[in-house]
Backbone as a chain_set.jsonl record, in Angstrom:
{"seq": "XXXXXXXXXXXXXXXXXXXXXXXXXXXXXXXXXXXXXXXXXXXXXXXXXXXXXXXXXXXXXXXXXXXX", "coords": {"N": [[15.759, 33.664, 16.633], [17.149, 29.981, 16.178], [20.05, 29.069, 14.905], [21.934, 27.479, 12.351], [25.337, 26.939, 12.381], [27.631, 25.452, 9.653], [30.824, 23.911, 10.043], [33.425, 22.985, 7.706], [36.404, 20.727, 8.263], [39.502, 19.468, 7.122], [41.094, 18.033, 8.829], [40.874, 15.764, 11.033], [41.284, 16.099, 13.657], [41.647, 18.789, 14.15], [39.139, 19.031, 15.56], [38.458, 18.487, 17.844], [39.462, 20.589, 19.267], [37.863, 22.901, 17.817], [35.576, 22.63, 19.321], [36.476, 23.07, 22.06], [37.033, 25.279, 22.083], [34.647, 26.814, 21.561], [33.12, 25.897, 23.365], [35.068, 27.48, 25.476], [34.435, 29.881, 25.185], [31.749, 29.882, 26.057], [29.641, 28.775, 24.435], [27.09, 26.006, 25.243], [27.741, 23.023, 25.504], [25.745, 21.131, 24.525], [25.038, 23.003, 22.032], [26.725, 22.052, 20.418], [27.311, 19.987, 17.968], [29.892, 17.232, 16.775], [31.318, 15.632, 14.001], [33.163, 13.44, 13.221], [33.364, 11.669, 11.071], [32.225, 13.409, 9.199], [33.806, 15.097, 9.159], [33.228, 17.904, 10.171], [32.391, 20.104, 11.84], [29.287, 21.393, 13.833], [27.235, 24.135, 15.078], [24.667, 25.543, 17.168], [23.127, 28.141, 17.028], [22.101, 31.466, 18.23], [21.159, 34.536, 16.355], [22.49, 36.419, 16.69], [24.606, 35.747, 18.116], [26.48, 35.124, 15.619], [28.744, 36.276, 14.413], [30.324, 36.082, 16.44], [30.477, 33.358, 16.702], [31.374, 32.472, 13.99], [33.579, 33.513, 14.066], [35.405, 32.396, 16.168], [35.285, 29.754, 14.375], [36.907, 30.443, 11.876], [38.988, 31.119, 12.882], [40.383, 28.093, 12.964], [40.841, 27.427, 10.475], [38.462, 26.403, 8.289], [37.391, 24.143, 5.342], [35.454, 24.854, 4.387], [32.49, 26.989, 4.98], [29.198, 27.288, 6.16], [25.735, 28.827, 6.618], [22.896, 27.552, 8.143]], "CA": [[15.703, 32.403, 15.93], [18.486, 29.829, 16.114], [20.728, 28.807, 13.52], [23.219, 26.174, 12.481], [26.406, 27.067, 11.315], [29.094, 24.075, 9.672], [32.462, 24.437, 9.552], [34.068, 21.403, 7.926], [38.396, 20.92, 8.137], [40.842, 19.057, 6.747], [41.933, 17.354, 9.505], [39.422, 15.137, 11.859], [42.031, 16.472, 14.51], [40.88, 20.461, 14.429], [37.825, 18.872, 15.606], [38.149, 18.804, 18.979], [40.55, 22.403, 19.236], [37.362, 23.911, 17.561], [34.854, 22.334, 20.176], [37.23, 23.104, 23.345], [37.322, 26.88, 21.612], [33.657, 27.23, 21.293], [32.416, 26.074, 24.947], [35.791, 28.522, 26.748], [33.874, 31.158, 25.425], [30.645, 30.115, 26.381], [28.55, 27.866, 23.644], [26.967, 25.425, 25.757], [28.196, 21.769, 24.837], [24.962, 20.307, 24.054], [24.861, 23.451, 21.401], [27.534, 21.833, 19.684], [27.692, 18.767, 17.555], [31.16, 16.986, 16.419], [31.336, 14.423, 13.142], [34.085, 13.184, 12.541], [33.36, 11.059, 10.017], [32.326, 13.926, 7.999], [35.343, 16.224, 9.366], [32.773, 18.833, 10.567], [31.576, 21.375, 13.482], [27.937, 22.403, 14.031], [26.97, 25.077, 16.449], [23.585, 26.09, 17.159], [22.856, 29.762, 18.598], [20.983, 32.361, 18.564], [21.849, 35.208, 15.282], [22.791, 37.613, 17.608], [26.24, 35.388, 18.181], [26.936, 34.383, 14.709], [29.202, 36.257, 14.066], [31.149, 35.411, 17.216], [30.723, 31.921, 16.065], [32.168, 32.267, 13.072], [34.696, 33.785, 13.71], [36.104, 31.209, 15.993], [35.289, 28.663, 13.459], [37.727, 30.52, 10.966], [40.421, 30.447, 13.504], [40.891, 26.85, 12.661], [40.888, 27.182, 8.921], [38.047, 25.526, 7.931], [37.667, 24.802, 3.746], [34.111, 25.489, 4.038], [31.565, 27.684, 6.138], [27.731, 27.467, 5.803], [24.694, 29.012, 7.359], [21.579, 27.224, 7.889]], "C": [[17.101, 31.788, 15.877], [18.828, 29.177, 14.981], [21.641, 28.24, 13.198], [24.365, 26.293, 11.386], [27.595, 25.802, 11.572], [30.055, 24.721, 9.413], [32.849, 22.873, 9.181], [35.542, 21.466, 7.881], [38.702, 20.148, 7.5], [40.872, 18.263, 7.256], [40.837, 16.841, 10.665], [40.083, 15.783, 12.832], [42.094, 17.498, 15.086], [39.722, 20.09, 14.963], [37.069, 19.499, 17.33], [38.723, 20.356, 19.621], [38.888, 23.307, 19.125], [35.887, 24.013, 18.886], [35.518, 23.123, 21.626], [36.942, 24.92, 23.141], [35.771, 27.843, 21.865], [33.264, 26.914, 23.023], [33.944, 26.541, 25.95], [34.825, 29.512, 26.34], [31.942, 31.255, 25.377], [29.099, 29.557, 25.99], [28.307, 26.801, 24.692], [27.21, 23.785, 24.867], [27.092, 21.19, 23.812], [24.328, 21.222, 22.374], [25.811, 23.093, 19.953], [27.783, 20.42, 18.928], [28.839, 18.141, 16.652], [30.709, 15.834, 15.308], [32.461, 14.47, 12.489], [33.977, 12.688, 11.667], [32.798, 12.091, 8.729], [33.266, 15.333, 8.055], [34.428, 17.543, 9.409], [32.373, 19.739, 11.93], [30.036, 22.071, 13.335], [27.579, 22.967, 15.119], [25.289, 25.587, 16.097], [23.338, 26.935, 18.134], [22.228, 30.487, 17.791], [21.654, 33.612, 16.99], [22.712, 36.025, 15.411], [23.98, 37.14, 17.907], [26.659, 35.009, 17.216], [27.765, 34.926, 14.603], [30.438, 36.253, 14.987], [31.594, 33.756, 17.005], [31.764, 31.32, 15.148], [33.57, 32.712, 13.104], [35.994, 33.064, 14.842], [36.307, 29.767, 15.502], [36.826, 28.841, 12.164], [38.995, 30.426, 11.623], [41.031, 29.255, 13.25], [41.006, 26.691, 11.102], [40.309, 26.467, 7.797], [38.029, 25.384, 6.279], [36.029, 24.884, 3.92], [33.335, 25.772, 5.41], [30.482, 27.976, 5.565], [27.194, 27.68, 6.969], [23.64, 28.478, 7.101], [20.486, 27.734, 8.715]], "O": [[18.098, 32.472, 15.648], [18.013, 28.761, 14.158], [22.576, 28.504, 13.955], [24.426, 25.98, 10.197], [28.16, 25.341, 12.564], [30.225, 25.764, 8.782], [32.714, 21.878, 9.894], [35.939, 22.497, 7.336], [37.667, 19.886, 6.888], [40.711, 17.249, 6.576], [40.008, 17.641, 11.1], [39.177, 16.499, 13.261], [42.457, 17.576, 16.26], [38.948, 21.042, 14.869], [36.156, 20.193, 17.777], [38.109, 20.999, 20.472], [38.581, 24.147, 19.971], [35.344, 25.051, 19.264], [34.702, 23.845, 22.198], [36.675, 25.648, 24.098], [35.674, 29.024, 22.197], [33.165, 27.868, 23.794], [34.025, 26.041, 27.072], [34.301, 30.087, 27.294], [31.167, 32.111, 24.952], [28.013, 29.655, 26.562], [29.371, 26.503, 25.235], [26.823, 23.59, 23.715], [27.323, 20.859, 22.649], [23.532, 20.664, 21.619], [25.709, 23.606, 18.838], [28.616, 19.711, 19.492], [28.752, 18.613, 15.518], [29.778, 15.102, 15.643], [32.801, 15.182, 11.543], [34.703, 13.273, 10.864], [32.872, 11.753, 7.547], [33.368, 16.267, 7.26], [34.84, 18.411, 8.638], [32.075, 19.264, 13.026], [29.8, 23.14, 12.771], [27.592, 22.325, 16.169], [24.857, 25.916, 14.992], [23.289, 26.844, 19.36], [21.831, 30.12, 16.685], [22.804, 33.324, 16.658], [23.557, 36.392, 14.594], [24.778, 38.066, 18.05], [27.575, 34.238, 17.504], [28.553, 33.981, 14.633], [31.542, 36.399, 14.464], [32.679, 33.188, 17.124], [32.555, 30.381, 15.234], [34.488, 32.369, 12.359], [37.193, 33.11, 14.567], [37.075, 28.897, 15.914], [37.526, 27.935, 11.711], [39.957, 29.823, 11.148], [42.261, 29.257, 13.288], [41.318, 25.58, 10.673], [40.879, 26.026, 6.799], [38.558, 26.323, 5.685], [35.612, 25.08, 2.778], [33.408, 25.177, 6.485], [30.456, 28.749, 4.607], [27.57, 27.224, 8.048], [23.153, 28.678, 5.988], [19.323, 27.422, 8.46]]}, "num_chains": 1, "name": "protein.A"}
């Protein structure tokens, strides 16, 4: 089952760093949606990579991380 984890930042500017980060190691683009306007990252995968996910989400320092 897949699953949508946010990361939101600080800085609209981590936005794209965290995107570029997530499809080198393999998230397919269209798994990934960017809003800047609400300074967030959503990834949608499978459970079985979350916690690969997350943990280049925290590389960027986000102030909040949710699972949906």
């Amino acid at each position: 089952m897949a699953e949508i984890i946010t990361a939101v930042y600080a800085s609209a500017e981590t936005l794209q760093n965290v995107r570029n980060d997530l499809i080198s190691v393999g998230i397919p683009q269209e798994k990934i949606r960017v809003s800047e306007e609400k300074k967030q990252v959503q990834v949608m995968g499978p459970h079985t990579a979350e916690s690969e996910i997350e943990e280049i989400l925290q590389r960027h320092l986000p102030t909040e991380v949710h699972t949906s």
